[in-house]
N, C-alpha and C positions, 0 to 999 in steps of 0.2 A: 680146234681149241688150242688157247696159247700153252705153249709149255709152260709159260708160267704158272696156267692154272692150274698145274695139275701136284697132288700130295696123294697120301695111301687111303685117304677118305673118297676124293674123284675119283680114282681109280676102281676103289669098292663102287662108286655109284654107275661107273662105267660099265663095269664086268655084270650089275644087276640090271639094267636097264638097255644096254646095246643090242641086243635083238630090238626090238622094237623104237627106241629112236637114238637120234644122234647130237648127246651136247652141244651145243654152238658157243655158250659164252652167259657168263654170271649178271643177273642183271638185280639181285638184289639179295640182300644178307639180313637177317633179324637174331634175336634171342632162338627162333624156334628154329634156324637153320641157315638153305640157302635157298635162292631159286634162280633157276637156269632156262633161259631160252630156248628149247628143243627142234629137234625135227621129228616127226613122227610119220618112221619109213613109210607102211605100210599103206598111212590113209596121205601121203605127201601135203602135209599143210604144218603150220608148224606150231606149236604148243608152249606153255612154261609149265615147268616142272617143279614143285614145291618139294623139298627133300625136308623135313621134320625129324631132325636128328632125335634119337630117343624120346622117342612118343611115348614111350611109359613108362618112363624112369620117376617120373612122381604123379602122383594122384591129380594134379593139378592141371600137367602137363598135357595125362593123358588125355582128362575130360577137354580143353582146349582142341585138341584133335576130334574127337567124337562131335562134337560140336559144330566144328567148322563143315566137317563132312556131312551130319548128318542135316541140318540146315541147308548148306547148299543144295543137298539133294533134294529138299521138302519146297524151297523155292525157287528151285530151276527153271521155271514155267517165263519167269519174268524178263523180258527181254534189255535190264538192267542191272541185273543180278551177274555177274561172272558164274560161268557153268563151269562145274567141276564134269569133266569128260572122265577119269579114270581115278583107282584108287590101286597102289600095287604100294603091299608090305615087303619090307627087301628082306634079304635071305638073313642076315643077320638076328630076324624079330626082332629088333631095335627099331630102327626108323622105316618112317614111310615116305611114299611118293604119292603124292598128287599131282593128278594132272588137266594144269585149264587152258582152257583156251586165250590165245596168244593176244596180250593189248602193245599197242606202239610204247606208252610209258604211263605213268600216273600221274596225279595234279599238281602233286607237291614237287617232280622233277621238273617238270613242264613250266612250274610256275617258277622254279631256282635258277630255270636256264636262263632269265629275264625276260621273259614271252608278254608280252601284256593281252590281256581277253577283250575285245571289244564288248561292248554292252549288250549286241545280240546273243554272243558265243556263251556271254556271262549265263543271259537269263535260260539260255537251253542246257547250259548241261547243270542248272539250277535244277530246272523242271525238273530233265530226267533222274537226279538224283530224290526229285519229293515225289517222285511218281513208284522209284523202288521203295523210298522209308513207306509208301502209305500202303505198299503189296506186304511189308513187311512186318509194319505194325499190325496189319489187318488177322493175318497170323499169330497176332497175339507173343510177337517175338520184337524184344530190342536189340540191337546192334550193340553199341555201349561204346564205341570206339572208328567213331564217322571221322575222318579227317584225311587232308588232301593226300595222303600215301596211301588210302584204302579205294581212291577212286579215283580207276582207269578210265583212260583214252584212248581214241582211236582215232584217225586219220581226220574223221569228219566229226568231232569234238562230240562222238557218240562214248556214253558212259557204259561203266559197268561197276556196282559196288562190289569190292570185293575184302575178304579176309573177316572172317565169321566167329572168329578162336574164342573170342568173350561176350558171340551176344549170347542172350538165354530166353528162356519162356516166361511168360508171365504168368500162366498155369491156371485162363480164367479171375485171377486175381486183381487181373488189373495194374499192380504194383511187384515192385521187387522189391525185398526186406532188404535194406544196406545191411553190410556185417561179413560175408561172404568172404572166404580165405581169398578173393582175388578182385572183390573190390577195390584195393589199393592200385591196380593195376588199369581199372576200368578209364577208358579213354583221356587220351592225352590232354596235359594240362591244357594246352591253349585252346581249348576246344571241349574244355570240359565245363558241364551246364553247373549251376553256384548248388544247387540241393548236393552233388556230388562232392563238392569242394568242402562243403561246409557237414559233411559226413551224415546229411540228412536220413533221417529210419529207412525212408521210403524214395524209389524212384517210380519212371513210370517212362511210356515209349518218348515223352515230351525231352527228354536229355540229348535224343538225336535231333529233335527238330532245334534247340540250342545249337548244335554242333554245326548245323545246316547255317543256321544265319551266323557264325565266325566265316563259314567258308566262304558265303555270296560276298561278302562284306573284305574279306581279304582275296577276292578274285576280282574285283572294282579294283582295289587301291594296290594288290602288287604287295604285301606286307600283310602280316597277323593282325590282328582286332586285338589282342588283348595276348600279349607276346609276355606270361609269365616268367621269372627265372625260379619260383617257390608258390607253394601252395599260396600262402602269405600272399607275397608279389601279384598271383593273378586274382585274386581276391581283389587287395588296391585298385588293380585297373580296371578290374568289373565296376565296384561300387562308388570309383569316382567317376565312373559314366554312365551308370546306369541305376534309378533308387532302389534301394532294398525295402520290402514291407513292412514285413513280421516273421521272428524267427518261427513262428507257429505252424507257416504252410509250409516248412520245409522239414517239420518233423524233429524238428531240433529240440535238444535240454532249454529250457530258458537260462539258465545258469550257465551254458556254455557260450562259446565263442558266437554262434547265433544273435545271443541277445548285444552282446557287448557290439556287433556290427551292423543289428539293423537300424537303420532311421540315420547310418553314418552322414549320409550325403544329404542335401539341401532337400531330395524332390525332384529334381531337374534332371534335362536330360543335354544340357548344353554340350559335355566331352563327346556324349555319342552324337549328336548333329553333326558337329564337328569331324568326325572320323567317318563318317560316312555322306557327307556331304554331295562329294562326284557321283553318287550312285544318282542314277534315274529317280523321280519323285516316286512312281510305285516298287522301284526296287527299295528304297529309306523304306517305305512302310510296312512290306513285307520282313524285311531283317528287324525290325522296331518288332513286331509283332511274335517273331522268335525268338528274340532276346529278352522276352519277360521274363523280369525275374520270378516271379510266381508260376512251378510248376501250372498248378489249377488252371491257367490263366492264357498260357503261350499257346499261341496256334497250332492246332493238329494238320499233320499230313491232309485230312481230307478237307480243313475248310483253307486250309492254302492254296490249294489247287484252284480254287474257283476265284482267287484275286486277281486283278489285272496284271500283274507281272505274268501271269501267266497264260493269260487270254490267247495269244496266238499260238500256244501248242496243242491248251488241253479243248478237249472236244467231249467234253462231257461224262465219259466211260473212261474207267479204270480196271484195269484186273485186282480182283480181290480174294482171298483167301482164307478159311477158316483157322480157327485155330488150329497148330502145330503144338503136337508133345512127343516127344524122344520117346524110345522106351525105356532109358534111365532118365529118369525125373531129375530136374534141373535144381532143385527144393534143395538136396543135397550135395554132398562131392561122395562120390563113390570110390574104392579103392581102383589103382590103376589094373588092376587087371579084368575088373569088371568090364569097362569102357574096350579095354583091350580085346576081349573075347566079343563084344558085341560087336565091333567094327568086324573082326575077320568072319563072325558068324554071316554078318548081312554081305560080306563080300563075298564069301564061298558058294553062300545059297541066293544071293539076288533076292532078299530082305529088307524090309523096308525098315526104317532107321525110329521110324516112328512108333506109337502105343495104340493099343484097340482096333486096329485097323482104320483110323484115322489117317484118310489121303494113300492108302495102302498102293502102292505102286511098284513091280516091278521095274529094277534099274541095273537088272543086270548090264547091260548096254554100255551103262555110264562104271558102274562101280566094280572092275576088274580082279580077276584073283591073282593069286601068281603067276608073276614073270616067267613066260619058258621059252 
């Protein structure tokens, strides 16, 4: 480790985690922390380590942590899911470490470095990302927050979706009420499907499969689909290439901003031809078919699968999964210590993160207790 890197927080993180592995170097920084490239002595392979400074300094924060952990561990099974290996609360009760297993880099560094995807490289690590949204949604669980920083790579342009902090349940419902203390935070604008933009009642798992056809779409061309600077802004570039309906499917006031934007544009679809052009003819119609603007309307994970874009990987058989419920209910926010005490209950006792015994699996294996 550079001495650069080091202040009285590495050092905390140093003195809690050095038995068992050894820092190598910072390979990414968020609101929720850092995350460091490890070695991990004991099994010699080597790991990233998610450090989540004060995980339950707010109610918000905390549920974000409970979430990512207990998700990953409810969808582990999927061999494009990033596996959470370990969970270790550091001595402080502040923050925690997560620990997954090790990718070369993600989409969005990959694709910054000026890498360009060839049209094969494109449509497979397409699949493999509609092959996780469709184990994911099948789960009755949305992500909320798909875009090329959430999804790893590996040597042989093998995926791993990762970073779970805002997706949640659908609760059998089918939908998520918009309104949510963290709605405003739900997936990044340029990648964000218009029912969200447009502060729609209701979502539903169809906002990842949006987010999917920004990315296919800006893995052809090297460049965003729709590169907002304002909620405003990515509105614009939606609706001058793509038509709007009716403020109606998206659950919107007719008196609001809804009504005032639909039927903006002619009909047509000439900007998005246009910007999507270089793509393959079945890749145009795959992204066409995600980009509907009509939640109701856009392509689900499972009948994507069966288009020709995707003909030479999928073989017919998908892993699927019943629905997924925490055992704090996603419906609300709960106080942070709630969230708090369930995480170190199911880490002490090797508990399942889930309700009613639903998927009930011990994980002690994966979900570690104190550091010693």
């Amino acid at each position: 480790m550079n001495a650069s890197d080091k202040s009285e927080n590495i050092r905390d993180y140093e003195l809690d985690l050095k038995c068992r592995y050894e820092l190598i170097k910072k390979i990414g920084k968020g609101s929720y922390g850092i995350v460091w490239k490890a070695f991990h002595r004991t099994r010699a392979r080597l790991v990233a380590i998610k450090i989540i400074e004060k995980a339950f300094s707010a109610d918000s924060d905390a549920q974000m942590a409970f979430r990512e952990i207990g998700y990953l561990t409810a969808l582990r099974r999927h061999r494009n899911i990033v596996k959470l290996l370990a969970v270790h609360p550091a001595w402080n009760d502040k923050d925690l470490y997560l620990v997954f297993e090790h990718m070369d880099l993600d989409l969005r560094a990959y694709m910054d470095r000026g890498h360009l995807l060839t049209d094969p490289q494109v449509s497979f690590i397409s699949y493999q990302i509609l092959s996780a949204l469709r184990y994911i949604h099948s789960a009755n669980i949305v992500h909320r927050d798909l875009k090329p920083a959430n999804i790893l790579l590996g040597a042989r342009c093998e995926v791993r979706i990762a970073d779970f902090g805002l997706a949640r349940s659908l609760e059998d419902r089918g939908t998520v009420e918009n309104g949510s203390p963290l709605t405003k935070y739900v997936a990044t604008r340029w990648y964000r499907a218009p029912e969200l933009l447009l502060n729609g009642k209701k979502y539903t798992t169809s906002v990842d499969i949006w987010s999917l056809g920004c990315i296919i779409a800006e893995m052809h061309n090297g460049v965003p689909l729709f590169p907002g600077t304002t909620t405003i802004h990515q509105l614009e570039l939606i609706l001058t290439a793509i038509p709007m309906t009716s403020y109606e499917e998206f659950g919107l006031d007719p008196d609001g901003i809804g009504s005032r934007l639909a039927g903006w544009n002619s009909g047509k679809f000439p900007e998005l031809d246009r910007k999507i052009e270089e793509l393959p003819k079945d890749g145009q119609k795959i992204v066409k078919l995600m980009l509907d603007p009509s939640p109701t309307r856009r392509i689900s994970a499972d009948a994507a699968l069966v288009k020709n874009y995707f003909s030479r990987y999928f073989t017919g058989r998908e892993p699927a999964l019943e629905g997924v419920r925490l055992m704090l209910s996603d419906s609300e926010l709960h106080a942070a210590d709630a969230y708090k005490n369930a995480i170190y209950a199911a880490i002490e006792c090797g508990r399942s993160f889930q309700k009613n015994g639903l998927h009930q699996r011990t994980f002690q294996s994966r979900i570690s207790s104190r550091i010693v």
